[in-house]
N, C-alpha and C positions, 0 to 999 in steps of 0.2 A: 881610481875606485870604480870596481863594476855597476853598472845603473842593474836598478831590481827588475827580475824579468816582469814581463807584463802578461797578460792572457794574452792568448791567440783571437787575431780577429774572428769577431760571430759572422759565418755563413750567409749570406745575402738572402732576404727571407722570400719565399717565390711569390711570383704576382698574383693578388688574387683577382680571380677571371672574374669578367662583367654580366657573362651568361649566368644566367638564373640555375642556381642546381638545384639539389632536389628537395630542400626546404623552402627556399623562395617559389620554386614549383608549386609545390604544397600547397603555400599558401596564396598565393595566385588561385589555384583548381579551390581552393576553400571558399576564397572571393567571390566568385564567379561561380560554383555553386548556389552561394546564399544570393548570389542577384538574381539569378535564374528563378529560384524558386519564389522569390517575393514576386516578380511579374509573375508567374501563372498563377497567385493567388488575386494578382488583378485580372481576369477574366474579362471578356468583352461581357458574357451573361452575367457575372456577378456586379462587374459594372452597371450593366439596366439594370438589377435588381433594387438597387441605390437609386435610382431615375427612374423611377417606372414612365411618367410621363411626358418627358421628353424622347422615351424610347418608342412611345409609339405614337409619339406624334411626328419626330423628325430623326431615325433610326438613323443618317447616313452622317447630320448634323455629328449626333454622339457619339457613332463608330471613327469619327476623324478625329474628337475630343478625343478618346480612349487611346488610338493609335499614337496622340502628341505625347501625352501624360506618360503612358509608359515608356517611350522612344526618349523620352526628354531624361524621365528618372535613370533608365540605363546607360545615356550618354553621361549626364554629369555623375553618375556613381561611380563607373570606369574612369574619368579625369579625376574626380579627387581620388582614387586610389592610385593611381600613375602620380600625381602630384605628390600626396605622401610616401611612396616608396622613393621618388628621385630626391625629394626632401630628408627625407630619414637616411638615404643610402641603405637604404632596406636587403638591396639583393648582396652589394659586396659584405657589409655585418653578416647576413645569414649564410653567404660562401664563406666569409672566415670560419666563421662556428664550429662549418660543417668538415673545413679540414683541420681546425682543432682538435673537435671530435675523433676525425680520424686518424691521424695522428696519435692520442692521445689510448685510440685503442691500440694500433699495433706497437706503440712503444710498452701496453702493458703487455703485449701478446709475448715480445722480446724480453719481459722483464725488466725493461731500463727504469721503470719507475720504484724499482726497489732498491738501484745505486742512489748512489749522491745525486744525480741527475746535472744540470745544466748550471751552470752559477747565474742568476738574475744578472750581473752586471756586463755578461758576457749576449745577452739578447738586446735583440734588434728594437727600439723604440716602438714600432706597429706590434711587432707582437706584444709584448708587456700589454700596452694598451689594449687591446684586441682580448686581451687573458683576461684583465680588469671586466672590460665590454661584455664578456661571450655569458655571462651570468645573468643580466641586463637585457641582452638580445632573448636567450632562453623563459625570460619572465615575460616580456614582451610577447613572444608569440604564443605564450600561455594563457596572455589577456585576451589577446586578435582572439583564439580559438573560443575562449568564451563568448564576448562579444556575438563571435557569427553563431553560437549554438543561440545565447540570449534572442540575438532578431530572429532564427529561425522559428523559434518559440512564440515570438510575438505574431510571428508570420501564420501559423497555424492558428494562433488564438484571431484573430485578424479572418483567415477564413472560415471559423469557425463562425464566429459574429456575423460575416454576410450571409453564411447558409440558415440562420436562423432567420433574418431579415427576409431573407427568399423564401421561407416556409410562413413568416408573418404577413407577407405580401399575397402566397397563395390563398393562406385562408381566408382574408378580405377581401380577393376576388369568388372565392366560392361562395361566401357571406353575402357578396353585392349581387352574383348568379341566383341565388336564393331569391332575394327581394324582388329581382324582377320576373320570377316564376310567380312568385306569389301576387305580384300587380298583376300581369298577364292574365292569373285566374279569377281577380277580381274585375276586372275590364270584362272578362266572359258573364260572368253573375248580372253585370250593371245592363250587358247587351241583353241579355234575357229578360231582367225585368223592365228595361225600356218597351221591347219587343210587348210583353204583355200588357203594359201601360196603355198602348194604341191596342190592343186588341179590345180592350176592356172601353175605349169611346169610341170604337166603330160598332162594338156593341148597343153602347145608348144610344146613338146618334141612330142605328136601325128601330129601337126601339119606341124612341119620341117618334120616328116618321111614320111606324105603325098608329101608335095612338091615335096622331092625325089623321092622319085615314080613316079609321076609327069613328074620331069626332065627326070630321065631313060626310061619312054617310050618315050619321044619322040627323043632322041637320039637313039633308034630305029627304028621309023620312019623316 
């Protein structure tokens, strides 16, 4: 009795590469966008502006604070992203995707996706899987993309909050400029009426000495 034929082996599916292609790219240059611009929202001046008084009293003190803080935020921000991408398998999921994708276009360019197509039982384990995954990965990087719009948001509202702070600051030193223009022109009033105070008993004190005189002659006569 003839054994029933079987399908033909499924095609050895190609390796997917460890280089980052152009959606892990992507979102890498998205990363590292959004880290960029959250340090230049920490400023060395918007930082004083937070300190006023440590900044002028020990400027070199707080330029080396500032220089940690941000040095420290950018190193561990790039490690847990490196940590979650070697964790997640981030770059091979988003190289499968992306030659799913393409794949999936030129076979519609060729019309194969309007035969019967491929029998499920004839693919290779990674793919199935990876077919299951690529919907998963695609909602994922829908999140990541919000996420960095969301901090870039906070990031702006963030320096938006210190530049008011720095105009609350200015007007308390122009407030404070004020009060000491106004002492300054009271110290001038006080000098002036001191000044006439003595003029006012070098006057009497001429005057008693005249009297005297006065009196002496005519106790002479």
């Amino acid at each position: 009795m003839a054994s029933p034929s079987r399908s033909p082996s499924p095609a050895a599916a190609p390796p997917i590469p460890l280089t980052p292609g152009p959606r892990a790219t992507a979102l890498t240059a998205a990363f590292t966008n959004a880290l960029s611009r959250t340090l230049k929202t920490m400023s060395y001046p918007a930082f004083c502006a937070c300190f006023p008084t440590p900044a002028a009293q020990a400027p070199g003190i707080l330029k080396s604070v500032h220089g940690q803080i941000t040095a420290k935020i950018d190193e561990s921000s790039k490690r847990e992203f490196e940590d979650i991408m070697q964790e997640r398998d981030v770059v091979r999921g988003l190289n499968e995707l992306e030659r799913l994708v393409g794949e999936a276009g030129r076979r519609r360019e060729m019309g194969v996706l309007e035969g019967p197509g491929e029998a499920p039982h004839t693919l290779p384990p990674t793919r199935l899987y990876l077919a299951h995954l690529a919907p998963y990965l695609a909602e994922t990087e829908i999140e990541l993309q919000a996420e960095l719009k969301q901090l870039q948001a906070e990031n702006e509202h963030l320096a938006q909050g210190l530049q008011g702070q720095k105009g609350e600051v200015e007007r308390l030193v122009e407030g404070l400029e004020t009060v000491v223009r106004d002492l300054e022109g009271a110290n001038e009033v006080m000098d002036g009426v001191v000044e006439n105070g003595d003029m006012r008993k070098d006057l009497r004190e001429m005057e008693e000495e005249i009297r005297g005189q006065g009196k002496e002659r005519e106790m002479k006569l």
